[in-house]
LOFIKOL-95181 format. One record per residue (C-alpha): residue in three letters; x, y, z. Coordinates in nm, 3 decimals. Example, Ala and Ser with C-alpha at 12.3 -4.5 7.8 and 13.67 -1.06 7.14 Angstrom:
BEGIN
 rest    east   north      up
  ALA   1.230  -0.450   0.780
  SER   1.367  -0.106   0.714
***
This chain:
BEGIN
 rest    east   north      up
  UNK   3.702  19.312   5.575
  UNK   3.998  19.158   5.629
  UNK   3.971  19.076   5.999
  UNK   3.625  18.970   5.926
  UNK   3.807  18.684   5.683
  UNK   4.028  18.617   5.949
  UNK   3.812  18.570   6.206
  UNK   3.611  18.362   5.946
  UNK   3.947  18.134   5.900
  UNK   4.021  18.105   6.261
  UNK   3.602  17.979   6.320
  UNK   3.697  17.730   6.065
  UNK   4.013  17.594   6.182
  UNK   3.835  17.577   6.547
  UNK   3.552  17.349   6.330
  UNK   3.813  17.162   6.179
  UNK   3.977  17.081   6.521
  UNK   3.653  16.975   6.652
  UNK   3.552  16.782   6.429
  UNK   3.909  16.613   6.370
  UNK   3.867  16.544   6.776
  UNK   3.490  16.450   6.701
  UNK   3.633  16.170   6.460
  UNK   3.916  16.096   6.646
  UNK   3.688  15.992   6.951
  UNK   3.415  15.771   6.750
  UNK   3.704  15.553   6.619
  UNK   3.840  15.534   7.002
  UNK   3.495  15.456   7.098
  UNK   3.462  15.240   6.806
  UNK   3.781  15.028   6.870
  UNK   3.658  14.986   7.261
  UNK   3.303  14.866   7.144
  UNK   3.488  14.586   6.913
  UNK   3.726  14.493   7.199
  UNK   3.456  14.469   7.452
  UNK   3.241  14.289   7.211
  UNK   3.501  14.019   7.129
  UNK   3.542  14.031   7.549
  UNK   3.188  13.943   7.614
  UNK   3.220  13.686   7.349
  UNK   3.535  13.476   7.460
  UNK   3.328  13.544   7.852
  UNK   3.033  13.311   7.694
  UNK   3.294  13.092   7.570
  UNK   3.430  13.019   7.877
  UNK   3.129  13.000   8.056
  UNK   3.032  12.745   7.830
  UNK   3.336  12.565   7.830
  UNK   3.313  12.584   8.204
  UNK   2.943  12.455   8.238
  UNK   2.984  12.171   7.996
  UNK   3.261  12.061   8.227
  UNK   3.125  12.136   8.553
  UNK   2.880  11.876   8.407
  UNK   3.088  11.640   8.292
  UNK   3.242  11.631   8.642
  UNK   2.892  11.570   8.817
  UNK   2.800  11.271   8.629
  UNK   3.154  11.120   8.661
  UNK   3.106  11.207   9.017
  UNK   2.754  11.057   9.039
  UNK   2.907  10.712   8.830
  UNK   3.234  10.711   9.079
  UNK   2.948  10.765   9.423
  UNK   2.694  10.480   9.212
  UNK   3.022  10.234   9.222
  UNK   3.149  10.316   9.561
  UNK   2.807  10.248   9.708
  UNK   2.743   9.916   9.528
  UNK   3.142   9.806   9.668
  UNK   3.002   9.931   9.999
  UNK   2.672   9.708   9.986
  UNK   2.867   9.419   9.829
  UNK   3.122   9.441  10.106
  UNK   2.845   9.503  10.385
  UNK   2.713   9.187  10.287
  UNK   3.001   8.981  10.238
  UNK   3.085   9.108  10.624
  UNK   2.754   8.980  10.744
  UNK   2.779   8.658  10.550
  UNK   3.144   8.584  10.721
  UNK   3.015   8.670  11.083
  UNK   2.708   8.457  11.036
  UNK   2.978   8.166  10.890
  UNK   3.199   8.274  11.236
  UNK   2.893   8.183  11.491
  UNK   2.830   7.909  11.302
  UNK   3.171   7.792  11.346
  UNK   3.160   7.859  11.675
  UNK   2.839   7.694  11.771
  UNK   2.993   7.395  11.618
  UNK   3.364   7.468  11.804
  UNK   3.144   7.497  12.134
  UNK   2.942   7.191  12.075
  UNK   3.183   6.948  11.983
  UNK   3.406   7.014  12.267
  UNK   3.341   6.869  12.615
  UNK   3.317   7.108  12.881
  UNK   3.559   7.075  13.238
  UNK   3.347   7.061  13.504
***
């Protein structure tokens, strides 16, 4: 009878253990779900953060390529306007002087 108790005590001690360990590794796996939740969250954050820049950039881009290209075209044509003025000019430089013969 006694043994019998015994071995009865030691069953429960081993059911203790295991569920002591049991507990033990839900609160581990508990404490990793929470970090990797609050992980995934500041991820999203960032990714958002990220976008909305990434945005930001293009259309500052886009404004900064809009302005170059109208300097570009105003420039063009105040290059073809001063070449046109420069034949003009000389037209007028070969006309008026007399030619050596």
């Amino acid at each position: 009878m006694r043994e019998m108790r015994k071995q009865q005590a030691e069953g429960h001690r081993l059911t203790i253990r295991e569920n002591v360990d049991l507990i033990r590794m839900q609160k581990q796996l508990s404490d990793k779900s929470t970090t990797l939740r609050i992980t995934q969250e500041k991820l999203k954050d960032l990714q958002e953060a990220y976008e909305k820049q990434l945005e930001e950039n293009q259309r500052s881009l886009k404004k900064s390529q809009g302005a170059l290209l109208e300097k570009v075209e105003e420039l063009s044509e105040q290059l073809k306007q001063e070449r046109q003025r420069a034949l003009t000019l000389e037209g007028q430089l070969t006309s008026t002087t007399p030619e050596h013969t």
